[in-house]
N, C-alpha and C positions, 0 to 999 in steps of 0.2 A: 504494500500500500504506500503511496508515494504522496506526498502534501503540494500543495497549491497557493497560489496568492491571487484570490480572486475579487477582481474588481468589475464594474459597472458605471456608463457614464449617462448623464444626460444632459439635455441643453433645450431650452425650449423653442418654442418655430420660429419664433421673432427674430433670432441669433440668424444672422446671413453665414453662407458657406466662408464669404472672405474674413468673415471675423474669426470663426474657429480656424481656418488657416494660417491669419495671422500669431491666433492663442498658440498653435502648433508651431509655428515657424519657434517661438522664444522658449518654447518647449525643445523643440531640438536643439537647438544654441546649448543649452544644459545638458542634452544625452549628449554631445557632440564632449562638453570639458567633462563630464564624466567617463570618457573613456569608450563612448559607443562608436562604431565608425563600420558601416556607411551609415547613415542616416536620411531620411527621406520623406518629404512631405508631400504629399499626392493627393489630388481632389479633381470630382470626376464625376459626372453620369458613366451608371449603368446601362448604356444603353448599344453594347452589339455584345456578339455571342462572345469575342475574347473577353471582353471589359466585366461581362456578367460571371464569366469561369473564374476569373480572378476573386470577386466580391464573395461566389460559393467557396473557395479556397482559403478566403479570411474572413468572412462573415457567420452570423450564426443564423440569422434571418430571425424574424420575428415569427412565434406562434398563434397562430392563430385557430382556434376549435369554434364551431357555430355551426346550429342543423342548415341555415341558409345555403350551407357550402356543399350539404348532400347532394350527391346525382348530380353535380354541375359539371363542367368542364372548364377550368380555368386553362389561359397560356400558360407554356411551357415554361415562359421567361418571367413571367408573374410569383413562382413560387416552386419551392424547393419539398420534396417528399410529402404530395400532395395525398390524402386518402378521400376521395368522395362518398364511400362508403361511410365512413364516420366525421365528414366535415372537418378533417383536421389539416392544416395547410402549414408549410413552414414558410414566410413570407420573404421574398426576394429582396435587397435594398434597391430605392431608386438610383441614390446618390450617396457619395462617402468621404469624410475627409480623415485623413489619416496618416497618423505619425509611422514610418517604422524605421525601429531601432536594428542593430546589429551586434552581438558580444563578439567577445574574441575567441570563442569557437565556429561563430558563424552562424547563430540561432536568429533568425527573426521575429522581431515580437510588435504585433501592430498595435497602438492605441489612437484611438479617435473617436470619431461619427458616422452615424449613417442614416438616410434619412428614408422611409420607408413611404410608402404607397398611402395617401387617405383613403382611398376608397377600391376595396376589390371588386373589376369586372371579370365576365365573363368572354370566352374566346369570339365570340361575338358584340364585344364593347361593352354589353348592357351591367351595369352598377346592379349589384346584387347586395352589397353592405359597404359602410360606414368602418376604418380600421381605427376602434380605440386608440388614443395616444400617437396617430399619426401625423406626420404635420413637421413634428420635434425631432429633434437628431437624439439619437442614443446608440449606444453598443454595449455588450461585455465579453469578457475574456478572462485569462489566467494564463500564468506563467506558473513553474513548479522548479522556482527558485528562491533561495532564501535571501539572493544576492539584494544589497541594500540602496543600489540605484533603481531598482522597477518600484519601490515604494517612492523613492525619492521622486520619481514620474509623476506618478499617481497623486502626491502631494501638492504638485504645482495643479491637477486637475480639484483639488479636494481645494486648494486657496480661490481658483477662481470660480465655486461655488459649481462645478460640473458633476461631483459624485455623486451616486445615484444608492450605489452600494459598493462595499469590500470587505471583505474577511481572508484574513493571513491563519492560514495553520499552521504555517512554523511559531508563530504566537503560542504559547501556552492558553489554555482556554481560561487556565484564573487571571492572566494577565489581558487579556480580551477588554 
């Protein structure tokens, strides 16, 4: 069994792609003097088949369960491990902006945003539901390191009031 340092971000819709880009760009200025290298800040529509491989590769997609989604048929590019059968869909990002760092074994660790769909249609356009909480950029992830620069990361996200959630189990649970 192996430990994690997981974190979660959010940002509300008001916040423009170029602002969290900016928040990012002064985010990597600091992975950069602590020692990360390459570094990269990237932001972007989802919008062709390579750009979407990539977001399935670093994204977690958003969940989403609802009987509205039975027997439907949603696009392919819409959403990730879709069940009609029981309505459950894992939700594609539109849009992402996103930190990634590099240690010096050559691990990558993405933090940022991603900004998800308001409203899921069907493979025929027609709006079948309203996506809770859509609109606002968020992500999460976890690194399974106890190294004390991904908190230090995390930290600059926790001062400009982006966290959403995190819990370190290298932490002691009485020290929690």
């Amino acid at each position: 069994m192996g430990l994690s340092y997981h974190y979660s971000f959010r940002a509300p819709a008001t916040t423009t792609a170029g602002e969290l880009r900016d928040f990012l760009g002064g985010v990597e200025g600091d992975a950069r003097l602590m020692g990360f290298d390459p570094t990269i800040v990237v932001a972007g529509p989802y919008d062709t088949p390579e750009r979407r491989g990539f977001a399935r590769r670093i994204a977690r997609g958003l969940v989403v369960e609802d009987p509205r989604l039975r027997d439907v048929r949603l696009p392919e590019s819409a959403c990730w491990c879709f069940s009609p059968e029981s309505g459950l869909c894992r939700l594609a990002p539109e849009y992402g902006v996103l930190l990634v760092v590099t240690d010096a074994r050559g691990c990558e660790t993405v933090f940022g945003f991603y900004r998800f769909p308001r409203v899921i249609t069907d493979r025929d356009g027609r709006e079948l539901m309203p996506v809770a909480d859509a609109g606002g950029w968020s992500s999460g992830s976890f690194v399974d390191s106890p190294d004390p620069r991904y908190r230090a990361i995390v930290r600059r996200f926790r001062e400009a009031g982006y966290v959403a959630s995190e819990l370190d189990e290298f932490v002691p649970a009485e020290r929690r």
